[in-house]
Backbone bond lengths (Angstrom), bond angles and torsions (degrees), N, CA, C in turn:
res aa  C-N    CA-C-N  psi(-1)  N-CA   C-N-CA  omega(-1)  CA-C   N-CA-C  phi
1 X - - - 1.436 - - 1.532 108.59 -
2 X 1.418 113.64 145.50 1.623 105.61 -175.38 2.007 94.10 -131.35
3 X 1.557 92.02 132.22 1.966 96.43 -179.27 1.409 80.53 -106.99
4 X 1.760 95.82 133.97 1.438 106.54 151.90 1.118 136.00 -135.94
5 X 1.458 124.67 129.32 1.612 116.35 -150.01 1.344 118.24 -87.38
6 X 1.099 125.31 164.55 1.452 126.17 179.47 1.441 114.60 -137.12
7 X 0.814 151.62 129.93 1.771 152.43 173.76 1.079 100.00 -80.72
8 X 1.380 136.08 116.39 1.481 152.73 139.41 1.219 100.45 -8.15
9 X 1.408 130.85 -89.62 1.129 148.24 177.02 1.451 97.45 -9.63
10 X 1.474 125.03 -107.22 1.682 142.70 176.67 1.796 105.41 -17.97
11 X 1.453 117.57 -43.65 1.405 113.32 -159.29 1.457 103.59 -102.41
12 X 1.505 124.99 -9.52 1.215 115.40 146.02 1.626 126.19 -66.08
13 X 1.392 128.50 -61.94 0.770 153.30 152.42 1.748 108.58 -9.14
14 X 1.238 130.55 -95.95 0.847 121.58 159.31 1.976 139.58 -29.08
15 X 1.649 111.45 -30.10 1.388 123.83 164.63 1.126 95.17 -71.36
16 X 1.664 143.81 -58.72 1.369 120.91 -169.03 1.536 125.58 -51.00
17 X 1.429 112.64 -22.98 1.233 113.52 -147.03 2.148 89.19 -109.16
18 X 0.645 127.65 -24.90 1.905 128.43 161.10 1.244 103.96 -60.16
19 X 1.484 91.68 125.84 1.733 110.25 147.23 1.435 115.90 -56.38
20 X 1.685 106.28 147.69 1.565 96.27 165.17 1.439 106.54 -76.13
21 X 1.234 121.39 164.76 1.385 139.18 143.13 1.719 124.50 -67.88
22 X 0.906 90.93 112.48 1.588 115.64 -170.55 1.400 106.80 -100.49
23 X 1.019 108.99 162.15 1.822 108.06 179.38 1.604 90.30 -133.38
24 X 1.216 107.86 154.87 1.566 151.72 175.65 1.432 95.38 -8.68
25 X 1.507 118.12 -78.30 1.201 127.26 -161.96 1.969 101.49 -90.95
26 X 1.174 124.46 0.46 1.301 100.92 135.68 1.832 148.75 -128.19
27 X 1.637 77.34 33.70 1.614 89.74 163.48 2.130 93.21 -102.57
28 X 0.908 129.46 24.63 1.625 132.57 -177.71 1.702 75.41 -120.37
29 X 0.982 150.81 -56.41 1.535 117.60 -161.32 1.392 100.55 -93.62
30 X 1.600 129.24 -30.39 1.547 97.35 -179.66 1.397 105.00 -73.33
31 X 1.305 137.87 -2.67 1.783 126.92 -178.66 0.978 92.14 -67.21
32 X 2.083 135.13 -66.07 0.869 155.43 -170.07 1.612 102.77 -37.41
33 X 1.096 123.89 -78.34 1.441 126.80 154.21 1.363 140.64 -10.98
34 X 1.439 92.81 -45.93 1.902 110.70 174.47 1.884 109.06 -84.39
35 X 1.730 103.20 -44.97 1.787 108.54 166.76 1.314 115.43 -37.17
36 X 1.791 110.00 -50.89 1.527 114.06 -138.08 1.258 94.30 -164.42
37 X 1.544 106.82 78.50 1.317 118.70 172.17 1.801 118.36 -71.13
38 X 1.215 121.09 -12.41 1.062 115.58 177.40 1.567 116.03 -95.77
39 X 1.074 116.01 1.99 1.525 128.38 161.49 1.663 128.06 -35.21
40 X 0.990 135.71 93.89 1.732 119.42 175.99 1.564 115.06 -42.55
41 X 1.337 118.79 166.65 1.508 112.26 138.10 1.457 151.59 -42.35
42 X 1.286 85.53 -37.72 1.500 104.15 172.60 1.251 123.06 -81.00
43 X 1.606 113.47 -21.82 1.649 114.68 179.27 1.405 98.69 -88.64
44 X 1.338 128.29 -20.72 1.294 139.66 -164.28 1.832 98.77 -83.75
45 X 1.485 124.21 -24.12 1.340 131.57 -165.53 1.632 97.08 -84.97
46 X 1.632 89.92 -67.35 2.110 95.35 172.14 1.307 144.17 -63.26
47 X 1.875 85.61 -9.42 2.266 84.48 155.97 0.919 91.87 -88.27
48 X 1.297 161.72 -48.51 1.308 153.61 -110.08 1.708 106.13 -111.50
49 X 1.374 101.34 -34.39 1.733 106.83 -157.45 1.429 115.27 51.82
50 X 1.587 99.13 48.72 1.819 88.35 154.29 1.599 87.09 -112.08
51 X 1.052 104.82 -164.10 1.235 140.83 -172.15 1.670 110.99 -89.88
52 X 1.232 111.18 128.77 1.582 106.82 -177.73 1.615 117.39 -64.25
53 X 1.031 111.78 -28.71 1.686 112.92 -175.81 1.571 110.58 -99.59
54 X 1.812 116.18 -6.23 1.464 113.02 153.27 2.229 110.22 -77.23
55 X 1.216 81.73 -25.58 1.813 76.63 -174.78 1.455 111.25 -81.59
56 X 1.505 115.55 -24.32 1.608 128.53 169.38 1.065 121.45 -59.11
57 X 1.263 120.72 -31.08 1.758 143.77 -168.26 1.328 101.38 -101.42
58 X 1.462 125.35 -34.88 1.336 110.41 -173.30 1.503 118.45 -102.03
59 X 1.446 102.07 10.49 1.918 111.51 -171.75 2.041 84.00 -106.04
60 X 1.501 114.46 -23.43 1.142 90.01 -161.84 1.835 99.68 -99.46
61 X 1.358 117.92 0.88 1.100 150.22 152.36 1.421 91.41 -35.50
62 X 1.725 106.71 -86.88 1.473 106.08 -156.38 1.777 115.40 -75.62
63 X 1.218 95.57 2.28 1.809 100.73 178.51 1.229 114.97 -80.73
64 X 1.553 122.15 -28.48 1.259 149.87 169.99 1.648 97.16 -51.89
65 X 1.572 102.14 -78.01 1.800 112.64 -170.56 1.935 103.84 -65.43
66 X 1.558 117.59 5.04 1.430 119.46 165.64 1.791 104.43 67.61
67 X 1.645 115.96 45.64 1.329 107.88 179.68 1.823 87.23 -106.82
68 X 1.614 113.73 -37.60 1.523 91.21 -173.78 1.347 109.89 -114.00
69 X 1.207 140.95 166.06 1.407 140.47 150.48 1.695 116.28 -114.87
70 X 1.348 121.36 156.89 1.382 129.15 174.60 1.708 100.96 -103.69
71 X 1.409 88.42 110.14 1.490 88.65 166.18 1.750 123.85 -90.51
72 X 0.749 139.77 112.47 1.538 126.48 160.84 2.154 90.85 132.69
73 X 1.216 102.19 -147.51 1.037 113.74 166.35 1.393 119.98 -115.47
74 X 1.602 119.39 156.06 1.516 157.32 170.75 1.911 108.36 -14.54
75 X 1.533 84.85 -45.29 1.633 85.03 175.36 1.254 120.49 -103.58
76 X 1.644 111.72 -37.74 1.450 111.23 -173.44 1.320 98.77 -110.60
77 X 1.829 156.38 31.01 1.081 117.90 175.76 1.645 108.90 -118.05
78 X 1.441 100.14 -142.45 1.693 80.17 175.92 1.556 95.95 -146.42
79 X 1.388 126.04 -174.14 1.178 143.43 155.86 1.577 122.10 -65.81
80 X 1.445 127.00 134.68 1.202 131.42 149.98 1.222 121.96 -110.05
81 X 1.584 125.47 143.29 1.503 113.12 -175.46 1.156 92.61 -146.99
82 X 1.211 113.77 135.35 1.716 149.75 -123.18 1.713 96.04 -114.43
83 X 0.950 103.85 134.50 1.821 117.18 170.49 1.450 114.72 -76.52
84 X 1.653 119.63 -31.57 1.623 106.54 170.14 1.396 86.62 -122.31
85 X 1.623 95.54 -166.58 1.666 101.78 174.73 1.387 91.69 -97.01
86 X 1.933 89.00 166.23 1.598 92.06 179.78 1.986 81.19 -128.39
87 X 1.404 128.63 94.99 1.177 134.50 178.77 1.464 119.54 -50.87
88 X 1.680 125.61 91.21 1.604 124.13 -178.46 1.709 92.69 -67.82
89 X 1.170 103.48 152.96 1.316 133.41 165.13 1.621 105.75 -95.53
């Protein structure tokens, strides 16, 4: 068996400071997002040809990891997408 230690300190530190890894089709909706923040989901699904409940899952994906926020409201507001992360707990 092998223990190997880690200092809190160092291995936080370093997690704050990495990008997540994103895959293909969702660095295409946060661009999409950053272009044309006033975009829905759904208009964002039918340029794209994904699927509306893969683009729903993956915007609320990145709201989670603090890359986008919804500003305003559902019908009239828009998207902001953030230059660092802002990490939700």
């Amino acid at each position: 068996m092998v223990t190997l230690e880690f200092t809190r300190e160092r291995a936080a530190a370093s997690f704050r400071s990495e990008m997540p890894t994103l895959t293909e089709n969702e660095k295409r909706i946060l661009d999409t997002l950053r272009l044309h923040p006033d975009y829905t989901l759904t208009k964002i699904a039918s340029l794209s040809g994904m699927s509306r409940s893969y683009v729903g899952k993956t915007v609320s994906k990145m709201k989670k990891m603090g890359l986008v926020e919804r500003i305003g409201s559902n019908k009239s507001g828009s998207w902001a997408v953030k230059d660092r992360i802002d990490r939700k707990r």
